[in-house]
C-alpha positions in Angstrom: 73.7 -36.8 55.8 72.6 -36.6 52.4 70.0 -35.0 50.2 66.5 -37.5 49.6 63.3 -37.2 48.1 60.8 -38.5 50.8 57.3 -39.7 50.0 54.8 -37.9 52.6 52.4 -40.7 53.9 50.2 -37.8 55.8 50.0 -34.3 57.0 47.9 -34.0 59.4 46.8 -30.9 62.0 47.0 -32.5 65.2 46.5 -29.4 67.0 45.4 -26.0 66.1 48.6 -24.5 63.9 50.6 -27.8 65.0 50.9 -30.5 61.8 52.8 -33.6 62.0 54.4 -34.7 58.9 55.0 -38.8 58.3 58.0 -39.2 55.5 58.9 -42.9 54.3 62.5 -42.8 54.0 64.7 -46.0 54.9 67.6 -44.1 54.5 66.5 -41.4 57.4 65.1 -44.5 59.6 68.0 -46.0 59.8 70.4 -43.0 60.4 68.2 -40.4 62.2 68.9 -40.1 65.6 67.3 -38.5 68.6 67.5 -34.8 68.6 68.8 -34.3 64.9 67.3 -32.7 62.6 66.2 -32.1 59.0 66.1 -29.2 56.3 62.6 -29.3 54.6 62.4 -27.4 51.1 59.2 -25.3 51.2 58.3 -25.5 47.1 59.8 -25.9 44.1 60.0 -21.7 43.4 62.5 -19.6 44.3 60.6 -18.7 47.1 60.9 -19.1 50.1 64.4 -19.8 49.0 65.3 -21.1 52.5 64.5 -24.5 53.9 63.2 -24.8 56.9 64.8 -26.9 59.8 62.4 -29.3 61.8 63.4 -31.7 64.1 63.0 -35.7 63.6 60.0 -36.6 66.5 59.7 -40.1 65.9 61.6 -42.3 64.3 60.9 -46.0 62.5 62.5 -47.9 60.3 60.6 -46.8 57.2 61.5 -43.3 58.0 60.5 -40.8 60.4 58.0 -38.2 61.6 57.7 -34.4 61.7 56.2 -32.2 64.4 56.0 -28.7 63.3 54.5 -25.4 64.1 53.1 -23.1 61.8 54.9 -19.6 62.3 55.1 -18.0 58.5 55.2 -18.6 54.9 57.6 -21.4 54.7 55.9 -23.7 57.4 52.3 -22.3 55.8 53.6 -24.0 52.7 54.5 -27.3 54.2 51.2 -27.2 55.9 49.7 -27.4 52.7 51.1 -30.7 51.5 49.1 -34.2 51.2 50.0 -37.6 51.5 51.5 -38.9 48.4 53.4 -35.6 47.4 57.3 -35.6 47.6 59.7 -33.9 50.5 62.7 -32.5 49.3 64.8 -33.1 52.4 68.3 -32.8 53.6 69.0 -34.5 56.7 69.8 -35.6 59.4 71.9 -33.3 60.4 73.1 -31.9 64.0 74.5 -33.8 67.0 71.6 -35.1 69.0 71.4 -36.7 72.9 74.0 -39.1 74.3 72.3 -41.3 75.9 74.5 -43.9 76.8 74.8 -43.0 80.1 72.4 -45.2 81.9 69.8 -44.0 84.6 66.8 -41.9 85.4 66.0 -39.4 83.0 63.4 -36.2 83.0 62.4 -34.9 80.0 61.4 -31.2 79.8 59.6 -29.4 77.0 58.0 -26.0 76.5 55.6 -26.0 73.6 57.0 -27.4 70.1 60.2 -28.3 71.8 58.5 -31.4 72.9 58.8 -32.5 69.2 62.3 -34.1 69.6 61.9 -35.5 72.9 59.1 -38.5 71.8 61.8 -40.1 69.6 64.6 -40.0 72.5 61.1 -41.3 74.8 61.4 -44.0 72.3 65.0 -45.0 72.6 65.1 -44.4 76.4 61.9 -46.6 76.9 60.9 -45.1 80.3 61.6 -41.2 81.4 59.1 -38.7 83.5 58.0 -36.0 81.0 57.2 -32.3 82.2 54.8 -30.6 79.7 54.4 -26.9 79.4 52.8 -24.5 77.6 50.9 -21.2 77.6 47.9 -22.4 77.4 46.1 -26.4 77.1 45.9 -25.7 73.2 49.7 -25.3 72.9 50.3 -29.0 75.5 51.4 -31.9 72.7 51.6 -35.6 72.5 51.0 -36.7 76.3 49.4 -39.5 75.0 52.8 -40.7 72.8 54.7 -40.2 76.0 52.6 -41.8 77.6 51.9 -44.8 75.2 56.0 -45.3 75.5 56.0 -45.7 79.3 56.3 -42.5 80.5 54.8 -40.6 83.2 53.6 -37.2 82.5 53.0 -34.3 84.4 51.6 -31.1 82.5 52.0 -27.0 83.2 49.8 -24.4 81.8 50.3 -20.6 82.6 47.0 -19.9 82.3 45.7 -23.1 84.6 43.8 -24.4 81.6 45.4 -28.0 82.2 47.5 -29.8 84.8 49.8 -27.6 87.3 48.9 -23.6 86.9 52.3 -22.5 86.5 55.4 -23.1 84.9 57.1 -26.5 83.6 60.7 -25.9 85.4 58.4 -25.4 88.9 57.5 -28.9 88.3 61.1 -30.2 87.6 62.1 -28.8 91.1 59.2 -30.5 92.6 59.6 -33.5 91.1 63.9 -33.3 92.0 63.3 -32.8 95.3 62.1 -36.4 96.1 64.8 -38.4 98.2 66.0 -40.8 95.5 66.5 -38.0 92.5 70.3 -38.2 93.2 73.1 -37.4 90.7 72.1 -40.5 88.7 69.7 -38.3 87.4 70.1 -37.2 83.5 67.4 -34.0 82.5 67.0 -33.6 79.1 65.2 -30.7 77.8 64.0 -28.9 74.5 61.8 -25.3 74.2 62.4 -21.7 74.5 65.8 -20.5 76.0 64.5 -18.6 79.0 63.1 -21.7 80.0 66.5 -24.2 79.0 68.3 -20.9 80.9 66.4 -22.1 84.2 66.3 -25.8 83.8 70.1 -25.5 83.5 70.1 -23.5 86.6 68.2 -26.5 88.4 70.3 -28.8 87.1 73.3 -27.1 88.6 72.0 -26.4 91.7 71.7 -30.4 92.1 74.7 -31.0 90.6 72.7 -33.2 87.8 74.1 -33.7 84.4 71.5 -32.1 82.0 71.2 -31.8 77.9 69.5 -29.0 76.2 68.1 -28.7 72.6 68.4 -25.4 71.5 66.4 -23.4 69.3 68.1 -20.6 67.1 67.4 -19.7 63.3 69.1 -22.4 61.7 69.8 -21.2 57.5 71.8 -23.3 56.4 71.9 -26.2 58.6 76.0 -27.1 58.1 77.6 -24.5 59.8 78.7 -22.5 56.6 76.4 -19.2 57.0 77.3 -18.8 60.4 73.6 -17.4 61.1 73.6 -19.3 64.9 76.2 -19.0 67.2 76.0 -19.5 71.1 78.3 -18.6 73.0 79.9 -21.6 75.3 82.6 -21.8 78.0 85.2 -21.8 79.2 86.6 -18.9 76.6 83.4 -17.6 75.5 84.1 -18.7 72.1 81.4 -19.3 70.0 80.1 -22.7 68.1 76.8 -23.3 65.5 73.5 -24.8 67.3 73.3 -26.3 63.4 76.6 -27.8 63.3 78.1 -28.5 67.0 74.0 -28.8 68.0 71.5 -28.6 68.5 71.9 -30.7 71.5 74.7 -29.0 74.1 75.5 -30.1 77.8 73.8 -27.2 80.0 76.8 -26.7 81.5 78.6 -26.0 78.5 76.7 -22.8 77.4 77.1 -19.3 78.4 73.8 -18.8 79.5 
């Protein structure tokens, strides 16, 4: 991990409020792994005065890619920037996926948590992705997953695209086919009422299963202590920046 100053090839909206970011960096290509992260400075002011922490969604050797969502001033800011500008970035940081373990894998993600899952898509070379989202407008980068070898089913609560419903009823669908045995590996990444139930299905089936978290990340080291979860078997506590973002479901105390 150390601190670089990135040049921004692009910027781009790829989606109403959703911008993905292309730094070169042969420095973060090479070290970035799936499910890290990076700190982004907003400006060069004193405000915002915190960087904001987006995870790495595709990596390459000349450096990596960004998928973010814009929620407030910081990420307004970074919305703003054009290719050829710099990126004040400190990264990667975190603990991603362990992937070593080799077998079938399904990949869950519930809006902008599908950002870090097309760069482990990439290292995994063939997974079945579940999409879902509120609505079509908030469903992301089928066609990546797609492009990599994946199959992809898609879940909108509002019925505007694929499955009317919700992503995890399409993981128990899709685990209940005869040959979905403990080989099985689900990864997953979104909000944490939906990792609560994927972890749920997991255990149920007795199916080893990784979740990205999301928290508000300050610092992005572990030093502010600004995001703890709380994990078992003592309910102690440990920092999604630091001991994360990526935890084994089983681990947390959901």
């Amino acid at each position: 991990m150390k601190k670089v100053i990135a040049r921004i090839i692009s910027n781009d909206e790829v989606a109403e409020g959703f911008f993905k970011m292309k730094v070169a960096s042969g420095y973060l290509g090479r070290t970035a792994r799936p499910g890290q992260f990076v700190e982004l400075r907003c400006s060069g002011a004193s405000e915002p005065l915190l960087r904001r922490p987006l995870g790495v969604h595709r990596i390459a050797p000349g450096g990596i890619d960004i998928l973010y969502r814009v929620v407030g001033r910081g990420t307004a800011i970074l919305s703003a920037k054009a290719g050829g500008e710099s990126a004040d970035i400190i990264g990667p940081l975190g603990n991603g996926f362990d992937i070593g373990r080799s077998g079938p894998a399904v990949l869950v993600a519930g809006g902008i948590g599908v950002a870090p899952l097309v760069a482990l898509a990439q290292r995994l070379k063939r997974a079945h992705v579940i999409i879902g989202g509120r609505t079509s407008s908030h469903i992301l980068c089928g066609k990546e997953f797609r492009s990599l070898g994946c199959s992809v089913e898609v879940a909108t609560e509002d019925g505007s695209m694929g499955h009317k419903g919700l992503a995890t009823e399409l993981l128990e669908d899709y685990l209940r086919a005869p040959l979905m045995d403990g080989r099985v590996t689900v990864f997953a990444c979104g909000p944490n009422p939906m990792l609560k139930t994927v972890a749920a299905i997991a255990r149920s089936r007795r199916i080893r299963c990784q979740v990205s978290l999301e928290e508000r990340m300050a610092c992005g080291a572990g030093v502010c202590l600004g995001c703890p979860v709380k994990v078992k078997p003592d309910g102690a506590y440990k920092m999604v920046c630091k001991d994360g973002p990526v935890f084994e479901a089983s681990e947390v105390a959901w």
